[in-house]
MARTIMAR-83961 format. One line per 8 residues: their letters; for each residue x, y, z of N, C-alpha, C. Coordinates in steps of 0.001 Angstrom, whole numbers, plus 500000, padded with zeros to 6 digits. Atoms other than C-alpha are relative to their C-alpha. Layout:
// MARTIMAR-83961
A> X/Y/Z/X/Y/Z/X/Y/Z  ... .
//
This chain:
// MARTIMAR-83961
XXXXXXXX> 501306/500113/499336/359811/377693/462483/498894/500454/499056  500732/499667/501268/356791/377478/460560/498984/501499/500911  500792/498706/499889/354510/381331/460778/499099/499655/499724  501512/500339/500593/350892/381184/460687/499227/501796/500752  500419/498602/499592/348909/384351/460480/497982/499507/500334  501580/500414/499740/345101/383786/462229/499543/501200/500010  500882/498414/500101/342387/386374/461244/498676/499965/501025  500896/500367/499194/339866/386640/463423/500325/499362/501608 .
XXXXXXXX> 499529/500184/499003/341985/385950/466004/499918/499469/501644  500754/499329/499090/339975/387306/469043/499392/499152/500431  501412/500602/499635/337025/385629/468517/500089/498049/500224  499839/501680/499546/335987/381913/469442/500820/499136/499605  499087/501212/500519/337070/379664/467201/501505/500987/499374  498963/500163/500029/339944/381762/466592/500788/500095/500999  499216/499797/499408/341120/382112/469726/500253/498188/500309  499461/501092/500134/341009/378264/469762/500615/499520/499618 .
XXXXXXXX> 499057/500630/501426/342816/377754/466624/501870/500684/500086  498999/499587/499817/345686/380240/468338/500854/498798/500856  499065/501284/499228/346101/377633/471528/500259/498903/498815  499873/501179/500800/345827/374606/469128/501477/500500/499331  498377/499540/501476/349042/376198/466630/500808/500416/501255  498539/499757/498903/351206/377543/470241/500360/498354/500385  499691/501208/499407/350704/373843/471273/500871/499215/499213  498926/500782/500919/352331/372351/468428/501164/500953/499323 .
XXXXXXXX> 498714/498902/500488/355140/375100/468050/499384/501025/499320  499839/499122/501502/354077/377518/465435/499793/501036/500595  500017/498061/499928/354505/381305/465532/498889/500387/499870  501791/499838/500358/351237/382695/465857/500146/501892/499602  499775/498735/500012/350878/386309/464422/497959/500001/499781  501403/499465/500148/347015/387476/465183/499113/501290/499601  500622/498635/500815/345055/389818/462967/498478/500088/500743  501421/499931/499278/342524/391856/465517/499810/501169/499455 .
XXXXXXXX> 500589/498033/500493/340605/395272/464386/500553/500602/501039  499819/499334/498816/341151/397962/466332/499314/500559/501062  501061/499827/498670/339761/398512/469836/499297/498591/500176  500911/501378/499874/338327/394909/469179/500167/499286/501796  499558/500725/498701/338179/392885/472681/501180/498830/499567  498594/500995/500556/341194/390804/472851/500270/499005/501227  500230/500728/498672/340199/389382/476236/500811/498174/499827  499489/501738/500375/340701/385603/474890/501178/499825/499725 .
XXXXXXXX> 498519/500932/500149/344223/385907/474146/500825/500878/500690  498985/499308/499135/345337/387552/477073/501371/499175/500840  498849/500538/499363/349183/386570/478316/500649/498506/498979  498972/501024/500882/349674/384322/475508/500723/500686/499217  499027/499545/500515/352896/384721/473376/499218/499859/498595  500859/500164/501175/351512/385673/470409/500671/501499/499313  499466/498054/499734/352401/388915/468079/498622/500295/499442  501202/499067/500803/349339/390910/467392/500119/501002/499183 .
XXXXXXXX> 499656/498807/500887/348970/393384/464411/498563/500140/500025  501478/499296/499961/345931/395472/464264/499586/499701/498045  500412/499628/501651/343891/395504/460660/498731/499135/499731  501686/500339/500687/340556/394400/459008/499986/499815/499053  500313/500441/501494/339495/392106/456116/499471/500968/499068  500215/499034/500988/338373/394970/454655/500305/501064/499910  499136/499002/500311/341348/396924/454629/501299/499015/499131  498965/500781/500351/343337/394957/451968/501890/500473/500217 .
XXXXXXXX> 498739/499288/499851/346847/397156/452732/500297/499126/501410  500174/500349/497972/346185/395608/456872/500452/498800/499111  499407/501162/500673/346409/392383/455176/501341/499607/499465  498237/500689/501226/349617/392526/452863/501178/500172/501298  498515/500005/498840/351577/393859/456162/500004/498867/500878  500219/501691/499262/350234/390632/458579/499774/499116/499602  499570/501339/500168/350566/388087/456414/501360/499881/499289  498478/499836/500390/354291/389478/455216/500853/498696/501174 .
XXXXXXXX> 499496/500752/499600/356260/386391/456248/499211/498887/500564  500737/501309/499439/354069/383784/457017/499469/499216/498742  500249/501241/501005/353568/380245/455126/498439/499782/499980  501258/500796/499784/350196/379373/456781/498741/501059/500299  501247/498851/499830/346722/381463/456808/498836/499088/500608  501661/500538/498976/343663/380561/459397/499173/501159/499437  501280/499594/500399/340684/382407/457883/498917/500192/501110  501106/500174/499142/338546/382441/460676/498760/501069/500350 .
XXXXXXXX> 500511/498822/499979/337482/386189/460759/498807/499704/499644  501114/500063/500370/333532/386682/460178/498991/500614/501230  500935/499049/498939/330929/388774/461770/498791/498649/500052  500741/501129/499300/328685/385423/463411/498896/500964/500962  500960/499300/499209/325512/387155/463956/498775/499689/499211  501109/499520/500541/321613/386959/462960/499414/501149/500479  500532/498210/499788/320695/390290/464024/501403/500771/499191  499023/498555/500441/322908/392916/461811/499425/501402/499291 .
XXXXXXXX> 500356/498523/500625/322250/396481/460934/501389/500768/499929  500755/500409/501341/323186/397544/458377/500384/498543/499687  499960/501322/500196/322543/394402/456893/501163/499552/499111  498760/500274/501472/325185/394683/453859/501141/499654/501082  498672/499640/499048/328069/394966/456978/500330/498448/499847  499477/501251/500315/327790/391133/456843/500064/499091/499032  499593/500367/500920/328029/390593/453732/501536/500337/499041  498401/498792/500314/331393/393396/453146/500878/498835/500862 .
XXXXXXXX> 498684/501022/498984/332913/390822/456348/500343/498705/499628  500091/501333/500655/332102/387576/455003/500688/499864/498526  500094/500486/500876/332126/387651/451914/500962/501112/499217  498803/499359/500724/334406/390743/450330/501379/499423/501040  499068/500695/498786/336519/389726/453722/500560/499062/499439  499609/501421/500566/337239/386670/452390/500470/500219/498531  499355/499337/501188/338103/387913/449073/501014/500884/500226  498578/499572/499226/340729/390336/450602/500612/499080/500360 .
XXXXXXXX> 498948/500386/499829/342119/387590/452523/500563/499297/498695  499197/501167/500987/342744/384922/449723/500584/501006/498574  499398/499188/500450/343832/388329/447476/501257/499921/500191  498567/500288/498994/346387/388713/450024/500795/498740/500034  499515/501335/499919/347397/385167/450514/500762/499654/498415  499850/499877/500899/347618/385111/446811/501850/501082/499386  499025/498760/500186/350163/388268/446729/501184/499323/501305  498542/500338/499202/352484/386905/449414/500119/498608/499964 .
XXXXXXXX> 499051/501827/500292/352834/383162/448107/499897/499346/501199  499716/501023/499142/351753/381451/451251/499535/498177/499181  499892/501473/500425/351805/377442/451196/498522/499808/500091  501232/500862/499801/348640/376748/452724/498857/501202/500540  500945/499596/499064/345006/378440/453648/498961/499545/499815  501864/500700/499693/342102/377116/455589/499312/500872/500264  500979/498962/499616/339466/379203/455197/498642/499104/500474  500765/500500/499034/336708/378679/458196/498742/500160/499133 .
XXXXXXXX> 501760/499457/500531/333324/378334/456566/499042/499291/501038  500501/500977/499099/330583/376415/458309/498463/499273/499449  500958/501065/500381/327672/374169/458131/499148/500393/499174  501030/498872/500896/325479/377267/456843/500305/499609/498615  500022/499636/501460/326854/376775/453609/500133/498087/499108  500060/500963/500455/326196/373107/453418/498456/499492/499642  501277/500570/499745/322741/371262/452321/499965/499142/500856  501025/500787/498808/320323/369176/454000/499136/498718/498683 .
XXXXXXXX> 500250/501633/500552/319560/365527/453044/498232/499959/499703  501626/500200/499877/315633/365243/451814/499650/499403/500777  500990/501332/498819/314962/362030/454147/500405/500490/500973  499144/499871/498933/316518/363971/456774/501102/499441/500700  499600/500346/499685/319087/362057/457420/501411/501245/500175  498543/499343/500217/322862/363715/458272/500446/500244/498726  499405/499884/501795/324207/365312/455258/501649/500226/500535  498314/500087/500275/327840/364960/453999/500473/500859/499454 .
XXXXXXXX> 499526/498882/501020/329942/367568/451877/499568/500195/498680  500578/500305/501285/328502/366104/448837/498579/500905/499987  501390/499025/500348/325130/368330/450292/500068/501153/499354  499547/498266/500623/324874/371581/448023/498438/500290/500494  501182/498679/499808/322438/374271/449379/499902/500486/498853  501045/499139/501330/320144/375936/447404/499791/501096/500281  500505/498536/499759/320308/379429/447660/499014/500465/500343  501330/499300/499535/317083/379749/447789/499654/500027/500941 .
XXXXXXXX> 500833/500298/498385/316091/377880/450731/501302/500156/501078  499173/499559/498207/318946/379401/453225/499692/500753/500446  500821/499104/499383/317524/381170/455490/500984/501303/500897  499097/499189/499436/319234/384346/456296/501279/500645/499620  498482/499094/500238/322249/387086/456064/501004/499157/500238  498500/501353/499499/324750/384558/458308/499951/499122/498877  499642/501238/500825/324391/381679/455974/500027/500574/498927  499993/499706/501638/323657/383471/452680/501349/500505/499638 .
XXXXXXXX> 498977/499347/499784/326806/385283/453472/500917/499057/499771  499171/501209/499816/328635/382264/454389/500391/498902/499225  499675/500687/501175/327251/380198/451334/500879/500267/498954  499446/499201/501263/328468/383199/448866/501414/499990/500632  498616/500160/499739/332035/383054/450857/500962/499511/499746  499358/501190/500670/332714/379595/450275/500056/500109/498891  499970/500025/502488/332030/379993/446130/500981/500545/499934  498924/499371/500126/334685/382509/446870/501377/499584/499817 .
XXXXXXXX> 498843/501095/499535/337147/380163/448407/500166/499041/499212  499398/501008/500635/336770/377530/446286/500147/500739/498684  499473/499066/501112/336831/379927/443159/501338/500047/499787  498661/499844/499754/340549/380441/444229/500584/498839/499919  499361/500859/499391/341383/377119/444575/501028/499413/499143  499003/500572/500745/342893/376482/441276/501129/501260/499523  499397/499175/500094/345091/379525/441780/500725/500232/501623  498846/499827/499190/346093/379109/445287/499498/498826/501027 .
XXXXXXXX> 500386/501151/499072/346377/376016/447911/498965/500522/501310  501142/499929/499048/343222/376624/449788/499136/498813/500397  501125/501460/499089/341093/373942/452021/498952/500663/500692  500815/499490/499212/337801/374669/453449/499424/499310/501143  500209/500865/498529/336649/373681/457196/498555/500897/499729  501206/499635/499580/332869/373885/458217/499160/499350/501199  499895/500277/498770/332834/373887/461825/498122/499718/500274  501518/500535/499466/328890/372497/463131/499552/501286/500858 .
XXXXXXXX> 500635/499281/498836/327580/373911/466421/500992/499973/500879  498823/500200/498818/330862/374406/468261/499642/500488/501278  500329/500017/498733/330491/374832/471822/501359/499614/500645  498427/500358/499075/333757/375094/474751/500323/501479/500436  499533/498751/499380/335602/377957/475966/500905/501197/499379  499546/498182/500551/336740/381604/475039/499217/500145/499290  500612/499160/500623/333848/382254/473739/499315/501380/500831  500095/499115/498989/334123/385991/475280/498578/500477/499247 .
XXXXXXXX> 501231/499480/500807/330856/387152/472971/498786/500671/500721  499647/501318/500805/329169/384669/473458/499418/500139/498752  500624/500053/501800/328489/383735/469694/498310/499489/500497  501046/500231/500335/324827/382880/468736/499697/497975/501093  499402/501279/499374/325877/378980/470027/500295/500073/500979  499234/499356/498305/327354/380245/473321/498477/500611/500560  500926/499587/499372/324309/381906/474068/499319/499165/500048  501170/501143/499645/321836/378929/473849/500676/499320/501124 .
XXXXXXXX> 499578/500741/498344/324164/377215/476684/499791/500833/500696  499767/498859/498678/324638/380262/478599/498464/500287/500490  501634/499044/499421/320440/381110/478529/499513/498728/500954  500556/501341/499217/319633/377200/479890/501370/500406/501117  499559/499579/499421/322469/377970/482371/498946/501179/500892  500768/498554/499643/320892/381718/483115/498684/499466/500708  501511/500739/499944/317159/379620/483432/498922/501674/499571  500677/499249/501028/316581/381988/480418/499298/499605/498761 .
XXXXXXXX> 500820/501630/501499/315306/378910/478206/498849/499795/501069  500941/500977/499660/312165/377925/479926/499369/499230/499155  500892/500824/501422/310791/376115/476310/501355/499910/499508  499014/500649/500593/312803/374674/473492/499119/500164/499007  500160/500387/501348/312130/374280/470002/499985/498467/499351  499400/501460/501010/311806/370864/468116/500889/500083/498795  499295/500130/500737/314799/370866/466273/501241/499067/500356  499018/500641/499732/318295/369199/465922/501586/500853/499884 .
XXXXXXXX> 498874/499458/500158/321997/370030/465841/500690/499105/499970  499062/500673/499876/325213/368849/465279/501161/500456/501018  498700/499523/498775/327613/369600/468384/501564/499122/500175  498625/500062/500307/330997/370009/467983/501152/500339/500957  499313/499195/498549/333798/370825/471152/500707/500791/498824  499395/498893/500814/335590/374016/469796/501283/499853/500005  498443/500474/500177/339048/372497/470609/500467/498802/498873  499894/500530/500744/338547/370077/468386/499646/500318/498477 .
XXXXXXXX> 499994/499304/501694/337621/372260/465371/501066/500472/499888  498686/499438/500651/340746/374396/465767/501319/498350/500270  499252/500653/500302/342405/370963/465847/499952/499363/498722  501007/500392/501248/340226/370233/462464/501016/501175/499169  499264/499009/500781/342279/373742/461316/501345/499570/499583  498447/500627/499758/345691/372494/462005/500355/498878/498919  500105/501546/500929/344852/368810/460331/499752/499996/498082  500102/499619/501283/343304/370394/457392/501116/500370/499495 .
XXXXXXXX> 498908/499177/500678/346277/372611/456575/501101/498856/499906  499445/501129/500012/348296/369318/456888/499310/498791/498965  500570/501071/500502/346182/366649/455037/499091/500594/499245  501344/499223/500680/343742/368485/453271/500145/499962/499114  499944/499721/501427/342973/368461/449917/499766/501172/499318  500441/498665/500251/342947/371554/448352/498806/500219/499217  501512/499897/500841/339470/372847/446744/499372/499252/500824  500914/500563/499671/337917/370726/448917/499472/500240/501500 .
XXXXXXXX> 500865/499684/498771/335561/371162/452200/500067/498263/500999  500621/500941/498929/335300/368960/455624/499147/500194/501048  501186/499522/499168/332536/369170/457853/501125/499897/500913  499281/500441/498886/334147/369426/461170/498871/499601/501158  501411/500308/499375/331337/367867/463111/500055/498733/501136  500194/501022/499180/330598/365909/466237/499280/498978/500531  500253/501248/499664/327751/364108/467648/498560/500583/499726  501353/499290/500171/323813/364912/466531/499159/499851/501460 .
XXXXXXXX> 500873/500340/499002/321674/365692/469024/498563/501164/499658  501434/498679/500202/317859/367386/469511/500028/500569/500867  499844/498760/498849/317520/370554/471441/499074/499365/501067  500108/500163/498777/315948/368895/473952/501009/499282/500940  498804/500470/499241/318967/366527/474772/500960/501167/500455  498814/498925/499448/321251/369716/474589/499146/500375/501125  500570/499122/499155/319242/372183/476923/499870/498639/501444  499983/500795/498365/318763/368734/479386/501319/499575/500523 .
XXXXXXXX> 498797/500168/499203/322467/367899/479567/500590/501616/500409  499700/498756/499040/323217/371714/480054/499599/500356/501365  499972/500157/498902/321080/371592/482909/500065/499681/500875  499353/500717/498724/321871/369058/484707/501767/500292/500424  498820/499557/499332/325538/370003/484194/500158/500991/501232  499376/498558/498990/325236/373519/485389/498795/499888/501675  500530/500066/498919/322868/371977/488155/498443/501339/500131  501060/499176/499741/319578/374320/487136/499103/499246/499651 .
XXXXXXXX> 501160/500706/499908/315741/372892/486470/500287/500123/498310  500133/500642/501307/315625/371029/482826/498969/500542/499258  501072/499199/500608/313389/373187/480506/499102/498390/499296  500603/501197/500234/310778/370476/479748/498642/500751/498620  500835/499567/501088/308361/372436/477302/500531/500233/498543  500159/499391/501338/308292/372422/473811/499035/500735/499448  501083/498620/501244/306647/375502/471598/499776/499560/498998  500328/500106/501619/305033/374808/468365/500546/501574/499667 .
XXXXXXXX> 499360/499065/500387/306871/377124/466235/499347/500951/499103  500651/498450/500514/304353/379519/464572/499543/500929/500873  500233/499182/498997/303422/381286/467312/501222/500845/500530  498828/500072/499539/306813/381677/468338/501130/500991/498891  499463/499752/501366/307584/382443/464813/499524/501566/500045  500602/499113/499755/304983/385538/464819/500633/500677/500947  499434/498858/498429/306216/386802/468614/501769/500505/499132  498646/499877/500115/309899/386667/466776/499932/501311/498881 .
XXXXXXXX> 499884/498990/500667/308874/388978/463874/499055/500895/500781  500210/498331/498967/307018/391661/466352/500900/500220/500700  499270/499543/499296/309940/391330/468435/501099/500749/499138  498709/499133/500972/312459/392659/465207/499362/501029/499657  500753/498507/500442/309911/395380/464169/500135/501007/500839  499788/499330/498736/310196/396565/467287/501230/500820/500418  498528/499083/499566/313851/396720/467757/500352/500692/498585  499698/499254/501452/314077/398124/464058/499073/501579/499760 .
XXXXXXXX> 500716/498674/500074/311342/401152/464782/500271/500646/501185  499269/499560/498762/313061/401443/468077/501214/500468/500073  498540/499796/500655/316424/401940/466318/500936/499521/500960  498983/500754/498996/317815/399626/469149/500579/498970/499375  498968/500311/500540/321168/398477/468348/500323/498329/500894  499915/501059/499036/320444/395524/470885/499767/498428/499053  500621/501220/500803/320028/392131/468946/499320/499304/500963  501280/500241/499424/317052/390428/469933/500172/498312/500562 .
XXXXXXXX> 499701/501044/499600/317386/387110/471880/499919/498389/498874  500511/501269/501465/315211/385113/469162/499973/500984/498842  500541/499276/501007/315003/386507/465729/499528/498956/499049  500979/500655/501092/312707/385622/462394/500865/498964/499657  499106/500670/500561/315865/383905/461232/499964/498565/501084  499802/500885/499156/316434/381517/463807/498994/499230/500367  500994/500715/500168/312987/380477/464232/499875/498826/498820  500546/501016/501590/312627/379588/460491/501122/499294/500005 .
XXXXXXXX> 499160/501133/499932/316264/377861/460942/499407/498582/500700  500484/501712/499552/314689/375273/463528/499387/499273/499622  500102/500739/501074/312979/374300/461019/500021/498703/499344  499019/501044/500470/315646/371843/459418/500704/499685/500886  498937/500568/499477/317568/369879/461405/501153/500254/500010  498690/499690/500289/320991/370921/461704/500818/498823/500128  498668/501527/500233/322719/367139/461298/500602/499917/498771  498821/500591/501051/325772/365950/459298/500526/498914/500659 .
XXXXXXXX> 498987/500699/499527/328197/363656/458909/501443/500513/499716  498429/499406/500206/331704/364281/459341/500758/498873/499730  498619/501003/500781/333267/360917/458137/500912/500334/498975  498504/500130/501235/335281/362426/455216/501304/500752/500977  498549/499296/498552/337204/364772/458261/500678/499241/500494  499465/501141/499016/337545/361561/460394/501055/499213/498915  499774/500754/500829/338401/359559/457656/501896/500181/498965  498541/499815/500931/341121/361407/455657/500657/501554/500785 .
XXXXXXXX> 499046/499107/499421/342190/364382/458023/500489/499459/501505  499467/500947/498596/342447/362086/461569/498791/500826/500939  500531/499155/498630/339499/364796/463260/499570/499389/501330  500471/500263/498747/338901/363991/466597/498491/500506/500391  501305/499808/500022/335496/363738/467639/499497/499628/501281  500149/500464/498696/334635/364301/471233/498339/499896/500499  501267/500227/499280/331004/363443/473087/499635/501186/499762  500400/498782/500287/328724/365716/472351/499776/500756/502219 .
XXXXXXXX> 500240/499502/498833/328022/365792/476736/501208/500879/500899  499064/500031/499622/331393/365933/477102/500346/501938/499580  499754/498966/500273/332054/369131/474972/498805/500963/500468  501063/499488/499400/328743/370588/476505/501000/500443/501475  498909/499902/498353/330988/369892/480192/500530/501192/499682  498596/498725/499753/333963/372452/479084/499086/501051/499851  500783/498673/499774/331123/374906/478009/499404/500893/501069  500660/499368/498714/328979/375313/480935/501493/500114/501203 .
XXXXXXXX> 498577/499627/499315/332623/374910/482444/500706/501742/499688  499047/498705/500376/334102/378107/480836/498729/500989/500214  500376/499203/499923/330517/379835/481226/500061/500550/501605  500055/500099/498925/330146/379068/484855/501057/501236/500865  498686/499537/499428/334065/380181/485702/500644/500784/499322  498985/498875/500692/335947/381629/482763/499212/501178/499654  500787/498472/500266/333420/383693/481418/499647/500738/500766  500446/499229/499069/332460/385198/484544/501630/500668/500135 .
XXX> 498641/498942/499585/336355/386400/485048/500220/500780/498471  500082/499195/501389/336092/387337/481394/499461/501579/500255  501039/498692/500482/333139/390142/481713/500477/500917/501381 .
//
């Protein structure tokens, strides 16, 4: 039986990427910190070992016997204090694991990166893997983190079979959090969105990224990246099929975004001279993200790993589905 050790376990997309690997047989051994919530993989057969990407010793004991490594671990936040914390998780994190991976001879690892660490097409159109970001213009700890991760990953690549995945705007269920993504459904849900932003996204169902994990580690080329990406849409389509799903009033206003921009940096000064540990609904980051469009294309995934690529309304459904019902038995 093939062993697969998932880091990050816990959290969204890895607790997706656990069902996805029980469904097709494989031994799942899950690497959670300690005290971490573990809510999402309650009553499945699974073995858990406690330890943290940035305890390389935690590492060499949970991936002892296992062929296959999920990467998924990563602190998914724009609010962090201290700020270095997500750069030690990301980005030394990720250097521990593929250390590790390295030291126990597995066959295969997909390490999770994501769209953050892809460019953006000048004419705006969807960008492909072929986009390279420019350091300069990424906006933020999450992505800068995320860009410097990947260099990591593929650094390794001609020293150990590594593939990289770069999941979009996933959206679906167990996200116990919710992540940054989970919360924009859950606030139009809440009828905590009354405005919107002019921007875009690429929405992705989250069962179909950890089926993007699986495919990769199977078909994947090593050194190389697939978007895992689903269907573009603009935040006003999302926020109007969320509310009609979850049956609340359709936020119909758009904000011009300097104003918005301004309220977002008095609202971080605030929680930063307030020494509140609360992250702030909007921050500077996220503003200046809406920005750019968040579209791709994911034809090289479709194309040469088989990804499945479900409706973007559709994977919206299981969300407001799991916020509605699961997440409420979650909290």
């Amino acid at each position: 039986m093939t062993h697969a050790l998932v880091t990050g376990a816990n959290g969204f997309i890895g607790a997706n990427i656990v069902r996805d690997l029980l469904q097709r047989g494989i031994d799942v051994r899950a690497l959670c910190r300690s005290g971490s919530d573990r809510s999402a993989l309650d009553g499945l057969s699974i073995d858990i070992v406690e330890g943290d990407v940035r305890d390389p010793r935690s590492l060499d004991a949970a991936m002892a016997g296992c062929s296959l490594v999920f990467h998924a671990a990563a602190l998914y936040s724009f609010w962090v204090r201290p700020r270095r914390l997500i750069y030690d998780i990301n980005v030394g994190g990720t250097t521990n694991v593929l250390d590790a991976a390295l030291r126990a001879g597995v066959e295969k690892v997909v390490y999770t990166s994501s769209v953050a660490a892809v460019g953006h097409r000048p004419d705006g159109k969807p960008a492909d893997e072929t986009a390279i970001a420019d350091p300069a213009s990424v906006v933020g700890d999450y992505k800068q983190s995320k860009l410097q991760a990947e260099a990591v990953a593929v650094s390794y690549a001609d020293r150990l079979p590594v593939v990289i995945v770069n999941p979009s705007f996933p959206v679906g269920p167990w996200d116990t959090k919710p992540t940054p993504t989970g919360r924009t459904v859950l606030d139009v849900i809440e009828r905590r969105m009354p405005a919107y932003l002019d921007t875009a996204m690429n929405v992705v169902d989250a069962e179909d990224v950890a089926a993007g994990h699986w495919l990769a580690a199977q078909r994947g080329r090593v050194g190389e990246r697939y978007i895992l990406g689903g269907e573009n849409v603009t935040m006003k389509d999302l926020v109007t099929i969320v509310a009609e799903l979850a049956g609340v009033p359709v936020p119909r206003v758009c904000l011009p975004r300097a104003p918005i921009l301004a309220l977002a940096y008095v609202n971080a000064l605030w929680r930063m001279l307030s020494r509140s540990r609360r992250a702030p609904r909007m921050t500077p980051d996220t503003v200046r993200m809406s920005a750019t469009p968040m579209v791709f294309d994911a034809s090289k995934a479709v194309e040469e790993l088989g990804f499945p690529r479900t409706a973007a309304r559709d994977a919206l459904r299981k969300a407001v589905d799991w916020f509605v019902h699961g997440f409420a038995r979650q909290a």
